[in-house]
N, C-alpha and C positions, 0 to 999 in steps of 0.2 A: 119289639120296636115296630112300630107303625110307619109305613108310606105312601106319598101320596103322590101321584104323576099325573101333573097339570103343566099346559104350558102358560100360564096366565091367572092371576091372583089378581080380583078385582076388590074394593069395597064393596057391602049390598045397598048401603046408603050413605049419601055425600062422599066425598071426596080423600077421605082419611083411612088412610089403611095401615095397622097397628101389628107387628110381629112380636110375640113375644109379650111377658107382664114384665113391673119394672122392678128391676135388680135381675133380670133376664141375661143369660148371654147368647149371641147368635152366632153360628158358626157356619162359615163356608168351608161344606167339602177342600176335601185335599188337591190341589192341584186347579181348582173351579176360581174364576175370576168373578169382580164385580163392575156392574158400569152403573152409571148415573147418583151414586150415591155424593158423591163427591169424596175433595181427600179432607184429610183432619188437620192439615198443615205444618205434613212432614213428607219428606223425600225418603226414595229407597234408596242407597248408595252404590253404586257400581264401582266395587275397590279395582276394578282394571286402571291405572291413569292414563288419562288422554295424553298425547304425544304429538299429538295433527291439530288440524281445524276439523269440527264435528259440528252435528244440528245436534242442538238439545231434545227430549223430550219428554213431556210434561210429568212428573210423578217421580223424576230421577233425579240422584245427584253424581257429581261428577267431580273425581281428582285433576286438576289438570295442571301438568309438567311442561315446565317453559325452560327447563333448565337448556336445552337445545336451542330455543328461541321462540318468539311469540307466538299467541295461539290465539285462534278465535272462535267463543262459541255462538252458533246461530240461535236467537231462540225462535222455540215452537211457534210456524206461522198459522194465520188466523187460529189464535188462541182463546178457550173459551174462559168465561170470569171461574176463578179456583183453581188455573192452572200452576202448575208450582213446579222452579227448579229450582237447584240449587249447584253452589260451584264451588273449590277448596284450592288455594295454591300449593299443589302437592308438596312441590319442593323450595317452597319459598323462595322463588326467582323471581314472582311478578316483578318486582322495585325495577330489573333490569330488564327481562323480556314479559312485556304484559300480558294481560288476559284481555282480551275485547269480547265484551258481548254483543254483537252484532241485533239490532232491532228487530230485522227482519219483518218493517210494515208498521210494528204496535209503536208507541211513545214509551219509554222507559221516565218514570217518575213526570209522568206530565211531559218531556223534551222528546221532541222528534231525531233523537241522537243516538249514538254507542254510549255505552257505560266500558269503561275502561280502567280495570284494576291496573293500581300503578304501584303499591304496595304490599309489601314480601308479608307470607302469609295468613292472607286475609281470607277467609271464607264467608257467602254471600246468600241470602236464599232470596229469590224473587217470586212474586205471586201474580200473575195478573185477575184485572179489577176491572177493571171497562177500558172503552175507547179514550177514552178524555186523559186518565193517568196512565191507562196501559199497565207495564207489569213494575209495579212496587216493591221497592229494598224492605225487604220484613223483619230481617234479622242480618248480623254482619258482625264480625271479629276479627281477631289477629294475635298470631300466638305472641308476638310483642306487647302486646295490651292484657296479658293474664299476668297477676299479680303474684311472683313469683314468694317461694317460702324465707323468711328469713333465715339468713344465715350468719355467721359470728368468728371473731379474730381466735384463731388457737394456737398459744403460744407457752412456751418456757423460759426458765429463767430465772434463777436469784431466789428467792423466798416469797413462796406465792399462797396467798390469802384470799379468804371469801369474804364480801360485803353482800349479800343479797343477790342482786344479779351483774357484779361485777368482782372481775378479779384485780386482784394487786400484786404484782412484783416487786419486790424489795432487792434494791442491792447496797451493799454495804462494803464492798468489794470490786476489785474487775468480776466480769463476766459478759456472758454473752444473753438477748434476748432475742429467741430465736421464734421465728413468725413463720407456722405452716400451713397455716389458712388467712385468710384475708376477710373474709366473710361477705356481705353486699349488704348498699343501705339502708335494709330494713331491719339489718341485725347489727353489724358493728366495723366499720371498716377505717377507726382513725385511734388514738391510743391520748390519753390526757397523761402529764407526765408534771413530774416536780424533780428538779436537778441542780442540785447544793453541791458548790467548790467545796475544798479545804481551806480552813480559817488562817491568817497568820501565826505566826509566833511574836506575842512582846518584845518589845526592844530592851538592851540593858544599860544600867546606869541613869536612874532620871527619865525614866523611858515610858514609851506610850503605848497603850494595847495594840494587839495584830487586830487590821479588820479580818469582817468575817469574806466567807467566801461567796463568790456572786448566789442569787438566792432566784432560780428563773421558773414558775412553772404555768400550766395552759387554766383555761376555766372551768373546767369541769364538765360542761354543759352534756360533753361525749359521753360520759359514764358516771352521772347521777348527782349534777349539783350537790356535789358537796359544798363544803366551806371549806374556803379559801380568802388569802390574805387580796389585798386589793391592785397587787402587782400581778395577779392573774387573769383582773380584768379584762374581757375583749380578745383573751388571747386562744388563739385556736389550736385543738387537736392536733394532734399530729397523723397523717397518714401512714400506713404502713404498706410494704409488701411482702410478699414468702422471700425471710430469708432471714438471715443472723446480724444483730445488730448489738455492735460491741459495744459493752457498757465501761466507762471508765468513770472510776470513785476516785478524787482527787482526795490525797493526803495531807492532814496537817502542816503546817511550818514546825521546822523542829525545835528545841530549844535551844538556844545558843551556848556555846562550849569557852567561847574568848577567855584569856582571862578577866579575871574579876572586877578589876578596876577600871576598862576601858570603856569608853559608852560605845556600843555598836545597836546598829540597825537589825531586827529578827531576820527569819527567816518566811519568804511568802507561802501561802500554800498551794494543792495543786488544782490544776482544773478538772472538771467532770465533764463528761462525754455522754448524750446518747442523742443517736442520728445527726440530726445537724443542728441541735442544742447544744451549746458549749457554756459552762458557767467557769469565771473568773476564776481564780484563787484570789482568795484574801492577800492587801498587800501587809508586808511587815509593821509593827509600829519602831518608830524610831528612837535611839538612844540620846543621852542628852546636845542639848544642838543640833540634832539629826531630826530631819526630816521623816514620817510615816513612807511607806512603798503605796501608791497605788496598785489597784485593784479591783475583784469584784467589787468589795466596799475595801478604802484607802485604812491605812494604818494608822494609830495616832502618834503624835511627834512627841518629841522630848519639848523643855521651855525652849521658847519665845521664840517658836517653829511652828509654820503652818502645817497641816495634816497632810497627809496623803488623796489623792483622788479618788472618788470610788467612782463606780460605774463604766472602768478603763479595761478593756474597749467598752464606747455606747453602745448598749441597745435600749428597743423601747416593747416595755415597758423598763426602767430601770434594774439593772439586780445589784444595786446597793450605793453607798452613800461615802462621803468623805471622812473621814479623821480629824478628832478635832485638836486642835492647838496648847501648844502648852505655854505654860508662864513661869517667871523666876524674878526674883528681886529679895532684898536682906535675908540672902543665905538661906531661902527654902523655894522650892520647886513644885509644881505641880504638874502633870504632864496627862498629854490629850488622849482622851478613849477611843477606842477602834471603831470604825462606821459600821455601821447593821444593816439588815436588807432594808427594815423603811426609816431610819431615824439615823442621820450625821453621829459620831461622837461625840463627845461632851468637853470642853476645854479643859484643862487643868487652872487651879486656883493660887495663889500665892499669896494670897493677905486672906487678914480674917482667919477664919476654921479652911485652913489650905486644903488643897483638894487634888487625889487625881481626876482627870474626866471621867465620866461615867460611858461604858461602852453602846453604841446604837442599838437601839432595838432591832431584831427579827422578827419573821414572819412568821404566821398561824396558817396550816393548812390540816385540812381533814383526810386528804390523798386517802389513806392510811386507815379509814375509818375513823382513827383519833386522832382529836386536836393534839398538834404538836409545834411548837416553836422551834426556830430553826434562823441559823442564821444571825445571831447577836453578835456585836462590838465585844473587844476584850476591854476591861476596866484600864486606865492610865495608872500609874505608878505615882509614889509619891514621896517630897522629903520634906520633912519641916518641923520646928521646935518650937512650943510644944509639941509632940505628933500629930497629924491631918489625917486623913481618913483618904485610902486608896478609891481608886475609882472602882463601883461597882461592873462585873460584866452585864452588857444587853441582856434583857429576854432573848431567848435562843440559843444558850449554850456558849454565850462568851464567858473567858475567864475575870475572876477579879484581880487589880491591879495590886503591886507590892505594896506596904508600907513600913517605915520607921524612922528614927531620927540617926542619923551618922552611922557608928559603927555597932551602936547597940540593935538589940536582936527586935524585929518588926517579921510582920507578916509578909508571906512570902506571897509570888502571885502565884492565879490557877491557872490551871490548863483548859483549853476550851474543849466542849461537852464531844465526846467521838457522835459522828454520824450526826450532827448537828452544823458542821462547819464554821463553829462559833470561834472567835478569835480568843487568843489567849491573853494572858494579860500581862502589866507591863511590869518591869525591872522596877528597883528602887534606888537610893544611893549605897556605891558600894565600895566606900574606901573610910574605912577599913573594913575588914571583909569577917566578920567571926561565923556568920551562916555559909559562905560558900555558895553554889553555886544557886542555890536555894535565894539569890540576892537577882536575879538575872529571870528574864521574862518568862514566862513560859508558854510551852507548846499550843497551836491551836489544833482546833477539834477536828477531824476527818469530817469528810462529804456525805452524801447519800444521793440514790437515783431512783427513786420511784416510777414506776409506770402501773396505770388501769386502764379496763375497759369494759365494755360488757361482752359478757360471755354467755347469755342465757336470754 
């Protein structure tokens, strides 16, 4: 290794003096400083934190802790152009005790002023430039201003399924949907939900389908536009937080037990529960002369009786519809369909090709990944000679309505679809009785509670 001890390296001609070829590196001894080169436009950091008022100086950077109270740094006086500090709010207290940069002579950004952090965790590098700007903000941050990773709802519960990058809970049942993460809004922190009453039970004798049960759910928009019916429109996620959230699946209306020959009114169904979503039960439909139950959607009546009410209690957007009415004149009868999430019942007929109503339609949602209807009117029951044609149940799992003429054997009603909350359907006449109970309305369909979100 060669060396050479001089105190002085000139150029031999002009003014250009050259160390090194290029892709060179040059190395300062260990321990050996340099002057006049200037800096490259970074600070060396002194992880000591300041706790006082201190002078800066040029080439350093500095923690500085306010958690005790404010602090002030001076900077470096008559400072030359390339000077450079820099400063970090160690403890993120500026917001309360500040940092003041003290001028000491130069202009900060052109103003003959302090610069004065007034916000929690901001760090600062400043360069000075000339007399006219003085020392310039070159760079500046805040750990509040870093884009944190996303995170995501993690949760159990019911029967849980993958769509892509959302999960689905299914309940069908009680249970609980238990929440132990929350996640933040760059990942998932609201839950889209679909939550279907129990449908009524048909009414007997003459009788009219059970509506279905209230039909309530959000837009989707939280976890992947899906499709969905148009009573989802507009309607927002639901938030969640860490903790258990009891799911309740409202049960069918039952079938009626009376005897045989009386007209009675069904039975309602129950409501469903998750967080502060409550959907109706379906009201009963009614027997003959009787009136449908209100409900999520109302019941249909026996003749020449208005429906039941749906939509009882209001909310908006609706979660279902009225019952529709029935008719009776020369010894036949036709009685009103159950209401459905989007569509009233259907009246019942008495002249002509006699009729029971036809039950409301329900809705279509994709919650679920698949399209599923949900929510249908039970069909109206029927009497009339020659025989009339019972009311069809809604789309959605409503039942169809009875039919026959007097005592002779007719079609019985159905049950409305489980996990559907479809209304059942209605009774027929039933004196004299050769079917039995098989003459009398039947059951509606159980609820369901869906919850998504994304998870990924």
């Amino acid at each position: 290794m060669s060396k050479i001890e001089v105190n002085a390296i000139e150029p031999q001609c002009g003014t250009t003096l050259t160390l090194g070829a290029s892709g060179d590196t040059v190395t300062l001894g260990s321990g050996a400083s340099q002057s006049g080169f200037g800096r490259t436009g970074t600070v060396d950091w002194d992880t000591t934190a300041k706790t006082a008022a201190f002078t800066a100086v040029s080439g350093n950077g500095y923690f500085v802790n306010t958690t005790s109270g404010a602090i002030t740094v001076t900077l470096p006086a008559s400072p030359s152009a390339g000077d450079i500090i820099a400063v970090s709010d160690y403890a993120q207290t500026a917001a309360t005790n500040n940092i003041t940069l003290a001028r000491n002579g130069s202009n900060i950004q052109g103003d003959a002023s302090d610069l004065i952090i007034l916000r929690n965790g901001v760090a600062m590098t400043l360069v000075f430039v000339d007399a006219t700007k003085g020392w310039i903000v070159t760079d500046t941050g805040a750990e509040a201003d870093k884009q944190p990773d996303p995170e995501f709802i993690v949760a159990t519960g019911g029967t849980i399924t993958e769509c892509g990058n959302f999960k689905i809970h299914t309940f069908t049942g009680p249970g609980t949907f238990c929440v132990s993460s929350v996640g933040n809004p760059l990942g998932s922190t609201t839950v889209d939900y679909l939550v279907v009453a129990g449908g009524g039970s048909g009414g007997r004798h003459r009788a009219g389908g059970g509506g279905a049960g209230g039909y309530r759910e959000s837009s989707g928009e939280a976890s992947g536009c899906y499709p969905r019916s148009p009573l989802g429109a507009c309607v927002s996620a639901l938030p969640v937080t860490a903790q258990g959230y009891p799911v309740t699946v409202g049960a069918g209306g039952s079938q009626l037990t009376a005897p045989p020959t009386t007209a009675q009114t069904g039975n309602n169904g129950s409501n469903s529960i998750f967080s502060t979503i409550t959907s109706t039960a379906g009201g009963a439909g009614g027997g003959a002369e009787l009136a449908g139950n209100s409900g999520g959607s109302g019941g249909g009546s026996g003749p020449t009786v208005s429906g039941g009410s749906g939509n009882t209690p209001p909310v908006s957007p609706p979660q279902g519809n009225n019952g529709g009415a029935g008719s009776a004149g020369g010894g036949t009868y036709g009685s009103g369909g159950g209401g459905g999430a989007t569509a009233v019942g259907g009246t019942g007929l008495n002249s002509g090709c006699c009729s029971g109503g036809d039950g409301g339609a329900g809705a279509t949602s994709s919650i679920s990944s698949t399209a599923v209807a949900r929510a249908g009117g039970g069909g109206g029951g029927v009497f009339c000679s020659p025989a009339g044609s019972a009311g069809t149940g809604g789309l959605g799992g409503g039942g169809n309505g009875a039919g026959g003429v007097g005592g002779c054997a007719g079609t019985a009603a159905t049950a409305g679809t489980a996990n559907t909350g479809g209304g059942g359907g209605g009774g027929r006449h039933s004196a004299p009785n050769p079917n039995g109970a098989t003459e009398s309305g039947a059951a509606g369909g159980s609820g369901i509670v869906i919850i998504r979100y994304k998870f990924q």
